[in-house]
VOZA-838657 format. One line per field, with one value per atom (N, C-alpha, C): residue in three letters; x, y, z; atom name. Coordinates in steps of 0.001 Angstrom, whole numbers, always signed. Example, Ala and Ser with C-alpha at 12.3 -4.5 7.8 and 13.67 -1.06 7.14 Angstrom:
! VOZA-838657
type: c(ALA_ALA_ALA_SER_SER_SER)
c1: c(+13190_+12300_+13200_+12850_+13670_+12900)
c2: c(-5690_-4500_-3300_-2250_-1060_+30)
c3: c(+7800_+7800_+7800_+7080_+7140_+7870)
atom: c(N_CA_C_N_CA_C)
This chain:
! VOZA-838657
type: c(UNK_UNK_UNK_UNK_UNK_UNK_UNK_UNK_UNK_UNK_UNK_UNK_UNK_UNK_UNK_UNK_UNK_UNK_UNK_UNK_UNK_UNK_UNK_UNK_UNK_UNK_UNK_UNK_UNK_UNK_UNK_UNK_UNK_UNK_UNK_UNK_UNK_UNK_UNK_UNK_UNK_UNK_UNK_UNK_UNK_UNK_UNK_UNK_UNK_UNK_UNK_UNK_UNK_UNK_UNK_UNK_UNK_UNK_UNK_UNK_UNK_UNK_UNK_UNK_UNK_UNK_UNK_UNK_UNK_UNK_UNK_UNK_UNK_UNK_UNK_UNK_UNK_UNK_UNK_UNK_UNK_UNK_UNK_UNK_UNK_UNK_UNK_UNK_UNK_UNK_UNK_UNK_UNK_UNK_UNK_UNK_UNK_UNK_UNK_UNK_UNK_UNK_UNK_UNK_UNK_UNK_UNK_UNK_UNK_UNK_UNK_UNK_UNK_UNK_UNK_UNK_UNK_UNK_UNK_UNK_UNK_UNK_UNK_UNK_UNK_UNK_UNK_UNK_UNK_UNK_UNK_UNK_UNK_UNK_UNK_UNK_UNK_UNK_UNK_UNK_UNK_UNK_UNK_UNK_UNK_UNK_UNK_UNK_UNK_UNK_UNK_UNK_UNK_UNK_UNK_UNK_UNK_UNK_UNK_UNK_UNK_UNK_UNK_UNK_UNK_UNK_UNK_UNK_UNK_UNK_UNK_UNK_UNK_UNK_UNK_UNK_UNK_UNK_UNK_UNK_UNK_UNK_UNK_UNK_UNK_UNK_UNK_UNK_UNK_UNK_UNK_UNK_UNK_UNK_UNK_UNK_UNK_UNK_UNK_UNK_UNK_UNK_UNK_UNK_UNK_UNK_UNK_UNK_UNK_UNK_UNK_UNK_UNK_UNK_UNK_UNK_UNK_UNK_UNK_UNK_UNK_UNK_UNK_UNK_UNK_UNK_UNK_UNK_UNK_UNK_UNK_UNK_UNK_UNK_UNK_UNK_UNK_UNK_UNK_UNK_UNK_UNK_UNK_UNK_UNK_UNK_UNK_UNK_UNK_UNK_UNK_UNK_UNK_UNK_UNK_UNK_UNK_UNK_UNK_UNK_UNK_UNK_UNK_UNK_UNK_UNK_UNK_UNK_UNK_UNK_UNK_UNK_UNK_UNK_UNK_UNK_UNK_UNK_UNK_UNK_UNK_UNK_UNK_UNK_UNK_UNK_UNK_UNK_UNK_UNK_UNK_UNK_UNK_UNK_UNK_UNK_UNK_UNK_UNK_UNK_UNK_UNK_UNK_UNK_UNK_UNK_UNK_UNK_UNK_UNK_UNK_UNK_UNK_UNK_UNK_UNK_UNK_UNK_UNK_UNK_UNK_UNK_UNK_UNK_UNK_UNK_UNK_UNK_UNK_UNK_UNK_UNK_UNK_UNK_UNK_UNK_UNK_UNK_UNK_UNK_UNK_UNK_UNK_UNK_UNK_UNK_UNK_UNK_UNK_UNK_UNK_UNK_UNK_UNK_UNK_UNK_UNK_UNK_UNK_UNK_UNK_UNK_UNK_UNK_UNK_UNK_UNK_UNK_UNK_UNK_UNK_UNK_UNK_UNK_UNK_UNK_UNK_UNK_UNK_UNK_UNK_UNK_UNK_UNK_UNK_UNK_UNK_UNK_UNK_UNK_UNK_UNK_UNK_UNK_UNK_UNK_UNK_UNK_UNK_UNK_UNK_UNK_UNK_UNK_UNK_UNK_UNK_UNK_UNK_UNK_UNK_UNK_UNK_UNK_UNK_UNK_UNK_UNK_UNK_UNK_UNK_UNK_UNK_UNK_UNK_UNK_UNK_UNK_UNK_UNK_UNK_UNK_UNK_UNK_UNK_UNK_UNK_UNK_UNK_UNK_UNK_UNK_UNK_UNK_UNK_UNK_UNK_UNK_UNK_UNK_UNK_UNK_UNK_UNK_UNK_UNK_UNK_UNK_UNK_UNK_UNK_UNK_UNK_UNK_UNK_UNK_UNK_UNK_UNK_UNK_UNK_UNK_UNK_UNK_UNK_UNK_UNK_UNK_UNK_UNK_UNK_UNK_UNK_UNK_UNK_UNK_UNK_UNK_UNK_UNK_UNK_UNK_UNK_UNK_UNK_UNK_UNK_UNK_UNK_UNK_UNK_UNK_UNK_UNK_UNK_UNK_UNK_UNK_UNK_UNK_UNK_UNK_UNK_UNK_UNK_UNK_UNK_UNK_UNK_UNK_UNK_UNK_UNK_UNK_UNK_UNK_UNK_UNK_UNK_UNK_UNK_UNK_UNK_UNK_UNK_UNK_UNK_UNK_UNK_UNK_UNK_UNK_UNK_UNK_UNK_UNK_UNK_UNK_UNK_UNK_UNK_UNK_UNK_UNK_UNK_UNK_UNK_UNK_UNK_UNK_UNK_UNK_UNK_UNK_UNK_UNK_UNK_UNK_UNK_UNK_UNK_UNK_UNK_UNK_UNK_UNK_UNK_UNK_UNK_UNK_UNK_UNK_UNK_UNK_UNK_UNK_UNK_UNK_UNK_UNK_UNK_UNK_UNK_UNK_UNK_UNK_UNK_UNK_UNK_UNK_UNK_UNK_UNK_UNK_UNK_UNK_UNK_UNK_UNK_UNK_UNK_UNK_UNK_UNK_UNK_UNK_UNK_UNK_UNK_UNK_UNK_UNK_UNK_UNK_UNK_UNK_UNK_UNK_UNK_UNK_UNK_UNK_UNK_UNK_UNK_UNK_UNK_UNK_UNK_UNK_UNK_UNK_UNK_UNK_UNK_UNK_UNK_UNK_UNK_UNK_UNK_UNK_UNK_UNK_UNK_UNK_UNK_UNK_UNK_UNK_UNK_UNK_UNK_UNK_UNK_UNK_UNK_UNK_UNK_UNK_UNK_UNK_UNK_UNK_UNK_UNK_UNK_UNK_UNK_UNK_UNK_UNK_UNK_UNK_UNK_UNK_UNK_UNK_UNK_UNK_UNK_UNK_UNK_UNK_UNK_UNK_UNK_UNK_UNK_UNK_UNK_UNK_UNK_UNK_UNK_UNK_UNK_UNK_UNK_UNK_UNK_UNK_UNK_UNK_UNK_UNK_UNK_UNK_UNK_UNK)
c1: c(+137515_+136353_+136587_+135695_+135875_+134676_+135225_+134709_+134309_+133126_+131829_+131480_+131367_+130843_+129768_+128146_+127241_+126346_+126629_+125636_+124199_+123103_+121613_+121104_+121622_+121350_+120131_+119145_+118012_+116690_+117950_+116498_+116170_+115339_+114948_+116051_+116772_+117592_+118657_+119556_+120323_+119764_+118575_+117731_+118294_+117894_+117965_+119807_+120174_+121755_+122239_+122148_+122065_+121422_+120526_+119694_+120513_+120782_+121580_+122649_+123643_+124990_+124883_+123882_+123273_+122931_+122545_+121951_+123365_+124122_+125550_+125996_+126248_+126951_+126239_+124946_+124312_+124508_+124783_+124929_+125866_+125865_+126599_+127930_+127876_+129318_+129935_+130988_+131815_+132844_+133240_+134261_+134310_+133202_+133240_+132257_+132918_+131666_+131898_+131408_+131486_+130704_+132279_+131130_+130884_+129916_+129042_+128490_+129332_+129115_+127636_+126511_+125672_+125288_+125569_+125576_+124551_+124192_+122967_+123258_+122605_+122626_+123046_+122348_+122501_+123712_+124656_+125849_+126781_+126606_+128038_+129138_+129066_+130363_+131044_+130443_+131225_+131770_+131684_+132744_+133619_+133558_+134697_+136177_+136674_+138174_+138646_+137761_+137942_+138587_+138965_+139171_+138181_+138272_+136986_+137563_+137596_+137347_+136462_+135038_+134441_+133662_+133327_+132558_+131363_+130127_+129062_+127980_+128200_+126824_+125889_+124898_+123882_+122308_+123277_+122171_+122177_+121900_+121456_+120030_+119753_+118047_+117439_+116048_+115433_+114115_+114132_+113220_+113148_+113079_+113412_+111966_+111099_+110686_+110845_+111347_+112295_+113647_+113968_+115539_+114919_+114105_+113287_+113157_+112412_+112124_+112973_+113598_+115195_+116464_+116989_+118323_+119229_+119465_+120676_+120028_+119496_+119222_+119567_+118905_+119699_+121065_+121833_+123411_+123916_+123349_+124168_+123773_+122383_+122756_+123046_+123130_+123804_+125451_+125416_+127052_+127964_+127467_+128204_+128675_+127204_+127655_+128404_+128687_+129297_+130636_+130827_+132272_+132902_+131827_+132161_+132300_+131920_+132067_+133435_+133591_+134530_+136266_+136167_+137540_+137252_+136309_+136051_+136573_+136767_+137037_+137787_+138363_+139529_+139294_+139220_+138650_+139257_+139227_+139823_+139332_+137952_+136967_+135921_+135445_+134561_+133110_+131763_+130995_+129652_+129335_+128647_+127293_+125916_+124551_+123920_+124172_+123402_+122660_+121985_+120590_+120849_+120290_+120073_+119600_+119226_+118973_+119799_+121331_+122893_+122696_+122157_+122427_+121221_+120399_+118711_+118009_+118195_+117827_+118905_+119737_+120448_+120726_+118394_+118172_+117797_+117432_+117188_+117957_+117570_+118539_+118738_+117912_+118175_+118946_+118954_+120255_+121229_+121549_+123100_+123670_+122774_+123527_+123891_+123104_+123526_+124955_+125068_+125785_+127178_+127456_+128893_+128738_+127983_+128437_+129112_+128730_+129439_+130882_+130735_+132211_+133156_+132799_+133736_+134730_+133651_+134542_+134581_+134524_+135130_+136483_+137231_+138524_+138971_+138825_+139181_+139143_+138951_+138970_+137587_+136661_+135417_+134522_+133189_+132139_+131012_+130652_+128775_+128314_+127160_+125657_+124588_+124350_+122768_+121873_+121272_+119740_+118190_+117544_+116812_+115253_+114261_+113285_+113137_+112419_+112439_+111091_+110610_+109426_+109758_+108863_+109328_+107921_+107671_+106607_+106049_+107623_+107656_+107784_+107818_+107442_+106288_+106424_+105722_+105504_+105924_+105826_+106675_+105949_+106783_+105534_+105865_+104984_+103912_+104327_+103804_+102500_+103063_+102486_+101020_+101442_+100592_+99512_+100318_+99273_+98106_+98299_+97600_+96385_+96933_+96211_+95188_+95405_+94290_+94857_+96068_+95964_+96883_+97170_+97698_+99374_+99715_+101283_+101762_+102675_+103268_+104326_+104426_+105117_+103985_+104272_+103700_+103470_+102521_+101953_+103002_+103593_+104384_+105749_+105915_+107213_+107663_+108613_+108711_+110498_+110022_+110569_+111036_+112331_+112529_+112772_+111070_+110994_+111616_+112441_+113292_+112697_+112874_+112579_+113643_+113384_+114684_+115489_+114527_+115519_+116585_+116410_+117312_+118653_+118017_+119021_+119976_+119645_+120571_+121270_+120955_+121486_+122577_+122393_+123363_+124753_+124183_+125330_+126087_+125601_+126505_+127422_+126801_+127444_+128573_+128385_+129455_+130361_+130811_+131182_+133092_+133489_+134865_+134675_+133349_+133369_+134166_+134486_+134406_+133835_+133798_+133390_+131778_+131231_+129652_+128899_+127726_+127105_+125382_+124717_+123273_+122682_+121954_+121080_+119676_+118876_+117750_+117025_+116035_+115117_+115461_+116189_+116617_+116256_+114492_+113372_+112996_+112032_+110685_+109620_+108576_+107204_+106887_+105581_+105515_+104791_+104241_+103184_+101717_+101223_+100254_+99638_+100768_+100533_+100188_+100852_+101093_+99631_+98702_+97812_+96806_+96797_+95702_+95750_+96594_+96962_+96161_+96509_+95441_+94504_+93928_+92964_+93187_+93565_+93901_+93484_+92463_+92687_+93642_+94210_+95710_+95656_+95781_+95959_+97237_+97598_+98934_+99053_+99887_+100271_+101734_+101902_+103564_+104420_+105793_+106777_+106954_+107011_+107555_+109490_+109400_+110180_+110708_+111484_+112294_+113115_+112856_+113811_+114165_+115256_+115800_+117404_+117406_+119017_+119581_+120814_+121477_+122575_+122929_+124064_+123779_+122337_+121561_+122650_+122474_+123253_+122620_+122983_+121393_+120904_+121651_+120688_+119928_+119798_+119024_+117295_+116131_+115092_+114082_+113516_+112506_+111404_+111297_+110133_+108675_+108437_+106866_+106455_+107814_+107518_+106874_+106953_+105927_+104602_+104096_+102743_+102184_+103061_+102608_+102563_+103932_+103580_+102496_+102124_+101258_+99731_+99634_+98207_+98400_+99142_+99364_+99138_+99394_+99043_+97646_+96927_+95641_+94392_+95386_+94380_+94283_+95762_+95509_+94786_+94387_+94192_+92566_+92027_+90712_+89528)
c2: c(-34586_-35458_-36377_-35923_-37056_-38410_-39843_-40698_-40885_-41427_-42214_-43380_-44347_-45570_-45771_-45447_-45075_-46521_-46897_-48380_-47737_-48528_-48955_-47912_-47028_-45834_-46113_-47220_-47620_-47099_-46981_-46670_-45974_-45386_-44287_-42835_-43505_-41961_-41976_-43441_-43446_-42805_-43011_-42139_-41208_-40728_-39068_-38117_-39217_-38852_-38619_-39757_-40156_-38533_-38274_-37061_-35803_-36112_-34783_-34535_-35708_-35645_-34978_-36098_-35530_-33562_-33309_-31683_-31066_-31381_-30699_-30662_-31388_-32338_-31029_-30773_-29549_-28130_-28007_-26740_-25483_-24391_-23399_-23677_-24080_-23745_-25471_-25717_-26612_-27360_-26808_-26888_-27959_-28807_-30868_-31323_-32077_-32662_-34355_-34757_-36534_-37247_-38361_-39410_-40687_-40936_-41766_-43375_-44443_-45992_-46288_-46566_-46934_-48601_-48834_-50102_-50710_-51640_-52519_-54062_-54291_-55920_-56633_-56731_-57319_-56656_-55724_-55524_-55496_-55638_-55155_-55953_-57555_-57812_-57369_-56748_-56528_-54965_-54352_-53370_-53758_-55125_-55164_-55071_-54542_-54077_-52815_-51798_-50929_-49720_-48868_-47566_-46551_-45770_-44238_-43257_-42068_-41154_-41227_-41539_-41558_-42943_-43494_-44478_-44285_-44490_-44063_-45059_-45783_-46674_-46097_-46096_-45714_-46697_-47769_-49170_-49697_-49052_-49449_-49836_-51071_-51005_-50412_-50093_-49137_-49995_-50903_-51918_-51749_-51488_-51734_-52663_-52650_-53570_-55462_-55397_-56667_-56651_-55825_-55942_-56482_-56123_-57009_-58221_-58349_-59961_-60666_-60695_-61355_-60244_-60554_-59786_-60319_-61789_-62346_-61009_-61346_-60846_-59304_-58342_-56763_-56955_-57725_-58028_-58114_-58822_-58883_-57707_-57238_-56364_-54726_-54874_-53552_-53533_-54709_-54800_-55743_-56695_-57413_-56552_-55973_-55236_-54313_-53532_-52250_-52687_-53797_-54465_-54534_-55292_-55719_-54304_-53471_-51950_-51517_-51069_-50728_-51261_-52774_-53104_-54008_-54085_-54652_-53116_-52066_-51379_-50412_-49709_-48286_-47423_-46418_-44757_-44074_-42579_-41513_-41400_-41564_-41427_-42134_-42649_-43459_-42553_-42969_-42452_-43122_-43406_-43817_-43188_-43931_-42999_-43901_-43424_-44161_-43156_-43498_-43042_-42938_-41467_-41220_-42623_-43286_-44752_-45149_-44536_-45402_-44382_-43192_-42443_-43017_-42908_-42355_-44072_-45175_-46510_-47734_-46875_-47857_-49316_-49577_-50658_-51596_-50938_-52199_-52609_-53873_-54740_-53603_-52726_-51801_-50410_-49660_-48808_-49180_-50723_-51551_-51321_-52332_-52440_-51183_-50597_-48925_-48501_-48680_-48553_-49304_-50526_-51233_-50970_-50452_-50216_-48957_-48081_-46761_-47081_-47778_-47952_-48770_-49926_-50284_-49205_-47866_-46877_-45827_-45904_-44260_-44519_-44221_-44572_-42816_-41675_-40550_-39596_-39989_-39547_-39747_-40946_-41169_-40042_-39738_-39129_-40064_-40188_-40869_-39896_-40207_-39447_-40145_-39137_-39579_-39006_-39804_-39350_-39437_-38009_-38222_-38666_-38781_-39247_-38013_-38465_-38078_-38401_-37343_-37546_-36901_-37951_-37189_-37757_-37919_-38362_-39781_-40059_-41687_-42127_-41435_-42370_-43394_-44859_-45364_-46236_-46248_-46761_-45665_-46008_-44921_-44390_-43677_-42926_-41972_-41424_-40305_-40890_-42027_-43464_-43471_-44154_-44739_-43879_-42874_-41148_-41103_-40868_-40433_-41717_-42804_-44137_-44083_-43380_-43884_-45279_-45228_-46599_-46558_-47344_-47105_-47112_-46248_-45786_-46502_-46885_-47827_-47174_-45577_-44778_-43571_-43327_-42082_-41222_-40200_-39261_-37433_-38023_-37115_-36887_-38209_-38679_-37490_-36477_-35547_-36032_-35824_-35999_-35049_-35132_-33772_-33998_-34082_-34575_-33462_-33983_-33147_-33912_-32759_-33054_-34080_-35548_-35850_-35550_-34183_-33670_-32751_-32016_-31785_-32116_-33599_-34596_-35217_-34972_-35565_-34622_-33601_-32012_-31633_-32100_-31930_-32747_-34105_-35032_-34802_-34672_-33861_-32886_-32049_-30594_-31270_-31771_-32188_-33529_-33603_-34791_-35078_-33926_-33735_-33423_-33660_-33387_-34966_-34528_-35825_-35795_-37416_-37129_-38058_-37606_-37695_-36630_-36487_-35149_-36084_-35021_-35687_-34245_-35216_-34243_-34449_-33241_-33328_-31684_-31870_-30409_-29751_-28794_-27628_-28018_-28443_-28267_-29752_-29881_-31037_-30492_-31784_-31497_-32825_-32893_-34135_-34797_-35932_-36508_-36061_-36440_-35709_-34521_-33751_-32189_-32109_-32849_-32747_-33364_-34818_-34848_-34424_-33611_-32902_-31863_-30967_-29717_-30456_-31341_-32118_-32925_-32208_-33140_-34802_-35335_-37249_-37625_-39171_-39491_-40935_-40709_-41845_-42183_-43853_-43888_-44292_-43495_-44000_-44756_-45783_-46953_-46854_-46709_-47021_-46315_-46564_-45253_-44259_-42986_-41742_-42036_-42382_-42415_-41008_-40275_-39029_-39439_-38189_-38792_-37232_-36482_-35109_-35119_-33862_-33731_-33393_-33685_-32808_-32121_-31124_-29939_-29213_-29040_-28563_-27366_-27424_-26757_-25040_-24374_-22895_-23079_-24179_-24820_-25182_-25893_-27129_-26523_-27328_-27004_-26794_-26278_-26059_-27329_-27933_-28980_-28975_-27562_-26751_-27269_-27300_-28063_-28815_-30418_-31046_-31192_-30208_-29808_-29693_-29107_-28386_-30115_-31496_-32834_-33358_-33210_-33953_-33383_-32350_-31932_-31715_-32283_-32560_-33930_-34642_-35979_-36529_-35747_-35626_-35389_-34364_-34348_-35119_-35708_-36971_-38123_-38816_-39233_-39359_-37983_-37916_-38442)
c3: c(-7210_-7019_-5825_-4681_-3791_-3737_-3346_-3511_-2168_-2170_-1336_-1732_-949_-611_+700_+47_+299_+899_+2060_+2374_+2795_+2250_+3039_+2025_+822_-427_-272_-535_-567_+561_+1197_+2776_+2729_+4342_+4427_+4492_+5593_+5539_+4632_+4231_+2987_+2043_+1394_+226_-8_+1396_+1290_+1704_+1886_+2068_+313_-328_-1729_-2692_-1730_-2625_-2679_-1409_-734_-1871_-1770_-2585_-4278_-4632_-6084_-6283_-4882_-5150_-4855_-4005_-3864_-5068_-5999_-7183_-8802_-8441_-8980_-8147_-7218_-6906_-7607_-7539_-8097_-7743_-6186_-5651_-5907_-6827_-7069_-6507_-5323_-4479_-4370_-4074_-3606_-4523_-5367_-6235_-5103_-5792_-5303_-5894_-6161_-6674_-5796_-5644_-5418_-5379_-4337_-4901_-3918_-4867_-3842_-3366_-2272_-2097_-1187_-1697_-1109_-676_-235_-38_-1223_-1980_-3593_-4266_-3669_-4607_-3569_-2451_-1203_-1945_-2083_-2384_-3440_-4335_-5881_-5087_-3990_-3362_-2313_-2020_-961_-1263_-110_-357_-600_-1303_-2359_-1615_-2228_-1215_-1312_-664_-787_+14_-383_+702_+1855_+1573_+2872_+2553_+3652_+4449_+4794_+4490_+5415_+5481_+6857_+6931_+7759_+6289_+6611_+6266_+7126_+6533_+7650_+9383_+10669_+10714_+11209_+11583_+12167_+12091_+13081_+13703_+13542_+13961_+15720_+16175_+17841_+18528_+17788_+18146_+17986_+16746_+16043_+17250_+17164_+17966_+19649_+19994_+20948_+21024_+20223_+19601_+19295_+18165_+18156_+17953_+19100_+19553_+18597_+18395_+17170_+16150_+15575_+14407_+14653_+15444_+15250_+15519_+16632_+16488_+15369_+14389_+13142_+12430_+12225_+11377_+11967_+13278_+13800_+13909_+14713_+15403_+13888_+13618_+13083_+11340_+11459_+9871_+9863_+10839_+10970_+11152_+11925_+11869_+10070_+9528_+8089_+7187_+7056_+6234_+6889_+8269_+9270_+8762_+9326_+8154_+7161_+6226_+4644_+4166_+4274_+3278_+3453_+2682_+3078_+2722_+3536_+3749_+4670_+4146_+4872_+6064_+5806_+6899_+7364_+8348_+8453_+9152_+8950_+9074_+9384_+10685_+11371_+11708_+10932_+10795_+12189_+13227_+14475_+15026_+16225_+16659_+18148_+18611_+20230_+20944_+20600_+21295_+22137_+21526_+21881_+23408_+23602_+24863_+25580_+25326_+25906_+26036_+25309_+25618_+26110_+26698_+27099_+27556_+28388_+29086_+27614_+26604_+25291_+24532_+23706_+23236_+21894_+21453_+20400_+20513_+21639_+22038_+22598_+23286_+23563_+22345_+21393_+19882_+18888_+19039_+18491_+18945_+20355_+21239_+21017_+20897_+20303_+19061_+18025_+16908_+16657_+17529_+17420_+17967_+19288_+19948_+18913_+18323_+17040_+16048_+15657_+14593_+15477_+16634_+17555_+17821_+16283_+16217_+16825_+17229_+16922_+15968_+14488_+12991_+12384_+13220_+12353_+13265_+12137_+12276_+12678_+14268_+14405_+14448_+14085_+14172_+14760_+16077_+16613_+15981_+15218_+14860_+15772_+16074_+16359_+16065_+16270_+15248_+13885_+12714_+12124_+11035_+10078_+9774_+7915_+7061_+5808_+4761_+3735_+2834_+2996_+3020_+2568_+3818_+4878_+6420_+6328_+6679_+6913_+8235_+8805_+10331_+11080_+12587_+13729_+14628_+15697_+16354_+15678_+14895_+13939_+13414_+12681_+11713_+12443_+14033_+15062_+15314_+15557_+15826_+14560_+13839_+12737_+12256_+12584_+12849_+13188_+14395_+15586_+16458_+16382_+17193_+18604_+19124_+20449_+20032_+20838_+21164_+22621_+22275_+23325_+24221_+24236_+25488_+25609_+27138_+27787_+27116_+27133_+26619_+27031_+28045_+28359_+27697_+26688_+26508_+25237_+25044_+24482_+23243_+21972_+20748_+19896_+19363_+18722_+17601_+16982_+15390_+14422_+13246_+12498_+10726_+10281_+8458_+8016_+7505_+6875_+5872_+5145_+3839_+4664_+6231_+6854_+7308_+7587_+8217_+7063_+5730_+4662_+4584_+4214_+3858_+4812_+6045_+7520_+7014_+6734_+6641_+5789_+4543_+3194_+3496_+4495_+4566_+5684_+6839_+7643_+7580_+6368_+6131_+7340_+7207_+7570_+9544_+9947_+11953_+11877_+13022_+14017_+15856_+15986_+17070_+17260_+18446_+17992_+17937_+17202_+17028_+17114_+17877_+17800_+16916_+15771_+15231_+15133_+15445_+14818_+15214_+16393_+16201_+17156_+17487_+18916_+20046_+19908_+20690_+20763_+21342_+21701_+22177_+21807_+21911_+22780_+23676_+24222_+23122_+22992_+22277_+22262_+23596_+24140_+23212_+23580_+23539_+21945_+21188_+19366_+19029_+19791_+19880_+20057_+21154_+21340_+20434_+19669_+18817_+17496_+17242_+15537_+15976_+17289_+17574_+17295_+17454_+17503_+18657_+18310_+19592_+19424_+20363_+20544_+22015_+22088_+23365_+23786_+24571_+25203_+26380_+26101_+27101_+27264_+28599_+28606_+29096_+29606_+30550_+30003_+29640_+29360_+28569_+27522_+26759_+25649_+26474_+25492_+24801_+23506_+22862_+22016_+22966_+22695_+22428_+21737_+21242_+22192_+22437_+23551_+22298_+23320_+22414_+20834_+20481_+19426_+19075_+17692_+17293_+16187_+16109_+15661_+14478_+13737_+12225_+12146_+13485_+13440_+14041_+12632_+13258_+13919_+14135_+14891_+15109_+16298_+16668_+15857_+15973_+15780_+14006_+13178_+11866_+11410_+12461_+12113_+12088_+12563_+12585_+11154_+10225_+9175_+7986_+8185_+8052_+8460_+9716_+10642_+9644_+9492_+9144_+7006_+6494_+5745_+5548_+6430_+6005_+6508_+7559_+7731_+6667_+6123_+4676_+3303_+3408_+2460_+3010_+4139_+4845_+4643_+4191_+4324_+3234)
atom: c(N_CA_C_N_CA_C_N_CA_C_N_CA_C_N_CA_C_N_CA_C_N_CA_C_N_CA_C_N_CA_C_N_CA_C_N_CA_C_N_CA_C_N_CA_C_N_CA_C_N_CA_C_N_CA_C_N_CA_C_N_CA_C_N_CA_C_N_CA_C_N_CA_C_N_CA_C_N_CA_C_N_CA_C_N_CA_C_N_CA_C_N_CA_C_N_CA_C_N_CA_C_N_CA_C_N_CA_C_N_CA_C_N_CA_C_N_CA_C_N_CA_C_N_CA_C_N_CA_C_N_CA_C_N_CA_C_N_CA_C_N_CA_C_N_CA_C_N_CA_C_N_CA_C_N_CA_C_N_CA_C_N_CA_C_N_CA_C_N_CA_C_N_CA_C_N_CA_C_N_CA_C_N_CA_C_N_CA_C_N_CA_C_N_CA_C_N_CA_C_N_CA_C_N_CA_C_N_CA_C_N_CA_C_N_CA_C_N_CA_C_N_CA_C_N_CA_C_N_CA_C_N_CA_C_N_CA_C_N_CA_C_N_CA_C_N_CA_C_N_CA_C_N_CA_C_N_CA_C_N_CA_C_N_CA_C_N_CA_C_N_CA_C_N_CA_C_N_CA_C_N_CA_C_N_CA_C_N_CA_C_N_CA_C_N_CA_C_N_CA_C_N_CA_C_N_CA_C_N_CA_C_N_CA_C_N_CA_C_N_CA_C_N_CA_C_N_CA_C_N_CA_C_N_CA_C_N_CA_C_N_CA_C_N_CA_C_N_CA_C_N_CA_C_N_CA_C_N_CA_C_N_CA_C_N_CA_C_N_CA_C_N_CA_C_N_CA_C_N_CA_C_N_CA_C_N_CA_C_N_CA_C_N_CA_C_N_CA_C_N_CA_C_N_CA_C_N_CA_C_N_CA_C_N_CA_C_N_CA_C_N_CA_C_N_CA_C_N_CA_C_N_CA_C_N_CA_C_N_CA_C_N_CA_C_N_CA_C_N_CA_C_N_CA_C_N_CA_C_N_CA_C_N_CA_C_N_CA_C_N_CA_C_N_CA_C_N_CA_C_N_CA_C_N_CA_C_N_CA_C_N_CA_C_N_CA_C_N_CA_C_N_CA_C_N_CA_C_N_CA_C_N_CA_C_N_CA_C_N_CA_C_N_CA_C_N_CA_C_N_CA_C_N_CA_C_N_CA_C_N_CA_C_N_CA_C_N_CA_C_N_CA_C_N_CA_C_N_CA_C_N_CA_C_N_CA_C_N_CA_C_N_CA_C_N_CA_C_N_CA_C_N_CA_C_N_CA_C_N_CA_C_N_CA_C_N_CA_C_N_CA_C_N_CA_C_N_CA_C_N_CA_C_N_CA_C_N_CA_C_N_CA_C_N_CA_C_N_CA_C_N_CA_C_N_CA_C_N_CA_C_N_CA_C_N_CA_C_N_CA_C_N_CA_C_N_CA_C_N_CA_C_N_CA_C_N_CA_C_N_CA_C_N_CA_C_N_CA_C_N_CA_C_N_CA_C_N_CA_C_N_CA_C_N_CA_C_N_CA_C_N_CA_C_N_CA_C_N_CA_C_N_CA_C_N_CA_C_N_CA_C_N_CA_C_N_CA_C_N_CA_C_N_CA_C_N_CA_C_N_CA_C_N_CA_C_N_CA_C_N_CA_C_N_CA_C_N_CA_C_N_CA_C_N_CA_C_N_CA_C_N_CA_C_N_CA_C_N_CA_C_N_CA_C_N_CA_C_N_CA_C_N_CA_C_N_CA_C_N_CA_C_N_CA_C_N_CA_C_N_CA_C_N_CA_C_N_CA_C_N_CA_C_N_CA_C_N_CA_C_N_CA_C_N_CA_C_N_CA_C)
């Protein structure tokens, strides 16, 4: 039985990391069960110190428009928290859930900070992860969000995304618990905005520089862009 100490369990992509483990934990094949500490704001201290096999914060903000607005505030909970999980606790492995931001936004106060939080646990032995955008039920804000709105999008229409399922992106992490290194995951491919607009008919107006946001070094698991279409017009029809 290997042990996990699971931060941000609550969120969006923690959720589904959390889900992931639980379906491994049922699977046929037995080889790794794990158990499971899920930790939140309201319980971190009753785990400090502890040991685990693995580490995984997966309780980064995704606010980037907040991280705009007040920079203290994403510092602490990007840079300063990742410090506190990093050495508050002992693990085989450490495991870092960060975002293509750290490559691709370099000029904002929200991919700097992505950015020293990864450099803190790129001890050689830990696992980051760039996540690229991502789209699932329980999405509730984001480009996607904006699109389906009707309301204005605040990058170029040209600006091309390589939206990925997040039951993917949990399922990935489970399965690669033992990489190291950095690994960007999400969809092979990209689509511009534009283009995903005009395909569900939306009208969206776009304001703003041409902001990509693609995997580099895709790996042959990983899926296909063209997916979210089948979300996108799924949530059109609840919508109606």
């Amino acid at each position: 039985m290997k042990t996990v100490a699971l931060f941000g369990a609550n969120g969006f992509v923690g959720g589904e990391i959390l889900k992931a483990f639980h379906q491994a934990n049922q699977s046929a094949d037995q080889s790794s069960n794990y158990s499971v500490s899920s930790i939140t704001r309201e319980n971190f201290e009753n785990f400090m110190g502890k040991s685990y096999d693995y580490v995984i914060n997966a309780a980064m903000p995704s606010a980037r428009f907040k991280a705009k607005n007040d920079p203290l505030w994403d510092f602490r909970e990007s840079v300063e928290k990742t410090a506190k999980m990093y050495y508050g606790f002992k693990c085989k492995k450490f495991i870092q859930i960060s975002s293509i931001s750290a490559r691709c936004q370099p000029d904002t106060i929200y991919g700097r900070h992505k950015l020293a939080a990864e450099s803190l646990v790129d001890d050689g032995n830990s696992l980051i992860v760039r996540l690229g955008p991502m789209y699932a039920s329980t999405l509730s804000k984001g480009v996607l969000i904006d699109m389906l709105r009707g309301g204005k999008v605040f990058v170029g229409a040209d600006s091309r995304y390589a939206f990925a399922p997040l039951s993917f992106i949990g399922k990935w992490i489970v399965n690669n618990l033992d990489r190291k290194g950095i690994v960007e995951v999400g969809a092979k491919n990209s689509i511009a905005l534009g283009e995903l607009a005009r395909k569900l008919n939306l009208d969206v107006h776009f304001e703003g520089k041409d902001d990509h946001q693609e995997i580099l070094g895709h790996e042959n698991d990983f899926p296909d862009v063209e997916v979210v279409f089948d979300f996108m017009r799924e949530q059109q029809r609840k919508l109606k």
